[in-house]
N, C-alpha and C positions, 0 to 999 in steps of 0.2 A: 504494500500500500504506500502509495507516494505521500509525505509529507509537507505540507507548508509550514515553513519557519519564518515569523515574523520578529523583527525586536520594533517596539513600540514604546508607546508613550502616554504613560497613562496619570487620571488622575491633575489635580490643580497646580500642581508644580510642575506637571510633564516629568513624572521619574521614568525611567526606563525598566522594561522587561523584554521576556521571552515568549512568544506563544505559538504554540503549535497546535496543527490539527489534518484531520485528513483532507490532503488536497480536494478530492472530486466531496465534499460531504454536500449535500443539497437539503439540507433540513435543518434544524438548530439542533444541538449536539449539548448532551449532559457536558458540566464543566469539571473540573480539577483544577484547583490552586495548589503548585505546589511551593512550599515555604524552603527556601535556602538551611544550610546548616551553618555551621559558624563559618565555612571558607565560603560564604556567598554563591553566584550562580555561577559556577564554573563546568568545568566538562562533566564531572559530573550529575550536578542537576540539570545543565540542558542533557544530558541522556536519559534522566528520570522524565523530563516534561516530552521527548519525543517520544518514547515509552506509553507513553500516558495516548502521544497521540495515535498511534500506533491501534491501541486496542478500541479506539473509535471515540476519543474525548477531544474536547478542546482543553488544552493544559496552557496553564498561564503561571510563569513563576513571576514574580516579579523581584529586583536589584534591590534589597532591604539596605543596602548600601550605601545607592546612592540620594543625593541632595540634587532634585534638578533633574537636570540631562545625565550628570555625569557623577562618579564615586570619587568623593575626595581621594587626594593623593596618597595617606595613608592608606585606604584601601582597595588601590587602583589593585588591578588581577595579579600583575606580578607581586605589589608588596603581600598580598595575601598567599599567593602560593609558595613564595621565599619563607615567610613562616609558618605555611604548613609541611614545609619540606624541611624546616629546623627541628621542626616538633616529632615530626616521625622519623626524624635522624636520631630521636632522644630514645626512642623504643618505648618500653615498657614504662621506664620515669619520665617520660613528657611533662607530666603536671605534676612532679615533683619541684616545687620550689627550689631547692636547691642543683638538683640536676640541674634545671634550665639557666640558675645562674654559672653553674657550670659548665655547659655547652657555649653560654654566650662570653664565656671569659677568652675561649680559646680565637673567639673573631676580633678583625679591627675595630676598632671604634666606632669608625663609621656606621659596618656592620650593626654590632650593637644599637647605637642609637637610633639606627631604621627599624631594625624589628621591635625596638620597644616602644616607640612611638606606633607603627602597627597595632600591637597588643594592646595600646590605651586603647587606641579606636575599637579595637573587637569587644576591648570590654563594656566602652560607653556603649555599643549598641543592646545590650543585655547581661546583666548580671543574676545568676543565680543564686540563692541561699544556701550557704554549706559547701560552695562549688569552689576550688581550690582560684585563685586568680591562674590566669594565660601571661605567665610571666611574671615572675615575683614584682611588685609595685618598687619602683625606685624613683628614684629624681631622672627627671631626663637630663 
């Protein structure tokens, strides 16, 4: 089944999303929102929302990310996959507080103070109760 992939613009501020659905569908089609994980829409939620479109839905993820048009620069796609590619370089202790200051010791500086400035952003967009922080809190 052929798919059409739109990104769009939804909503009063014009934020951007993903939506998919079956090319030829000639009738209104049950929907599916689906909601980003903490690394935003990436390849793998657009696989989940074509997935979706797939089995005859219209799937709509939308970029919880961004402000606008566009995802501030802390979590433009690269800086979010740089720290998800720090994170699961950690293994098993990722969100151990001290591992990650341990892994972040052995980068430049520079290094460091991107992916932490990153990790504020991930954190201002939702915090959980009891949930370990994404990168121990420091001064930038």
């Amino acid at each position: 089944m052929a798919i059409k992939h739109e990104r769009i613009l939804y909503g009063p501020e014009k934020s951007p999303g993903l939506l998919c659905y079956p090319e030829l569908a000639t009738e209104p089609l049950p929907a599916v929102l689906v909601i980003q994980d903490i690394w935003g829409v990436d390849e793998y939620i657009e696989d989940v929302t074509h997935r979706f479109a797939a089995a005859g839905y219209a799937a709509f993820a939308p970029d919880l990310y961004s402000r606008g048009e566009e995802r501030i620069p802390a979590l433009s796609l690269e800086r979010v996959s740089e720290a998800k590619k720090f994170m699961n370089g950690l293994g098993a202790s990722a969100w151990d507080p001290k591992a990650q200051e341990a892994g972040l010791s052995n980068r430049p500086e520079e290094d460091r103070l991107r992916l932490r400035e990153t990790a504020r952003e991930l954190r201002s967009v939702g915090q959980y109760p009891g949930k370990p922080a994404f990168f121990p809190a420091e001064a930038a």
